[in-house]
N, C-alpha and C positions, 0 to 999 in steps of 0.2 A: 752216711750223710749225702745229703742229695746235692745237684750243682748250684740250685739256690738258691742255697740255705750256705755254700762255701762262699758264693758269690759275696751273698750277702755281710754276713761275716766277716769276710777277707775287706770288703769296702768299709765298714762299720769301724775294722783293724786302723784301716789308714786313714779316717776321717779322724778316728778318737788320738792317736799318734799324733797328728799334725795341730789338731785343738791343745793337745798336751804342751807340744814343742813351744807351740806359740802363745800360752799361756804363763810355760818356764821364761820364754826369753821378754816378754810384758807382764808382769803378775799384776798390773793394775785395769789389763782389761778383762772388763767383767764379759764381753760379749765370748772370751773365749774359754772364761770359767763357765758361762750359761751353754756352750756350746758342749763341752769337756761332760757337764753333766744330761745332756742331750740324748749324744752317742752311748754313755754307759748304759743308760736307760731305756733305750732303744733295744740294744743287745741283748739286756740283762732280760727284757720282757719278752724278746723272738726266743730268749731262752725257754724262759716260763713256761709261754703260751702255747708250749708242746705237748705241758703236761696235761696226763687229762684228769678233769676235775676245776680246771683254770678256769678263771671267768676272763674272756676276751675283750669283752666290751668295757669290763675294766683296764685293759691294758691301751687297748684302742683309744680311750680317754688321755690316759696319762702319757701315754708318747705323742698322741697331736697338742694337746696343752703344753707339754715340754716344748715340744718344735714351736710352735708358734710366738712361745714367750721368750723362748730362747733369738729368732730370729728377729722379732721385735726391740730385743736389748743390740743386737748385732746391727740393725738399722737402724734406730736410734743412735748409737753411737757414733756409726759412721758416717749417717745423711747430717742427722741435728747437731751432736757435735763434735765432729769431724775429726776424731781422735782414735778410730778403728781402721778396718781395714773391711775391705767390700767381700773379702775372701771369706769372711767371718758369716755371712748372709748366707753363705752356699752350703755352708756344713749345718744346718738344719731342716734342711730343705731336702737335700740328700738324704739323710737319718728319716724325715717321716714319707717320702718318695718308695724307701728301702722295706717300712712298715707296713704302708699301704700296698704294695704290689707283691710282698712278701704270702703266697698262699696261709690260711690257715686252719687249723684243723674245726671242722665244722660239728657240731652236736656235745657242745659242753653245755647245755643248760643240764639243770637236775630233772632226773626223772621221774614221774608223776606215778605212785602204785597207785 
């Protein structure tokens, strides 16, 4: 395993950890169950997108769509109404920061006989 692919990882770990923590000790914010399922998704698709045969641009989809909607709820909540916390804004931001700068394996379209 490479360093950042540990890097990654290892922050992905404590992003998803502290959305966990902070979604046990408030179960009624949504911004940190949209967060919680962010990071999995995030992870689960740096997993994936290793393999080959993966379509990327599918994955690329659905982790910026997750970040986005997820920090939408997280701002929402927080600016509109005021019942979140600003910390909640940064753990998706992170998660698609992690995606995008994450190298990834290039020539998985199908090949033409």
């Amino acid at each position: 395993m490479n360093v950042k692919k540990t890097l990654a990882y290892s922050l992905l770990f404590l992003l998803l950890a502290g959305s966990l923590r902070n979604l046990i000790a408030d179960p009624s914010g949504v911004s940190w169950f949209a967060n919680t399922l962010c990071v999995l998704v995030s992870g689960v698709s740096i997993f994936l997108s290793r393999r080959p045969g993966m379509d990327i641009s599918f994955f690329n989809i659905l982790v910026m769509a997750l970040c986005i909607v997820s920090l939408a709820i997280a701002w929402g909540q927080w600016f509109v109404l005021g019942t979140g916390a600003i910390e909640a804004t940064i753990v998706p931001v992170i998660a698609g920061l992690v995606w995008m700068f994450l190298p990834k394996k290039a020539g998985n379209a199908p090949e033409i006989d």
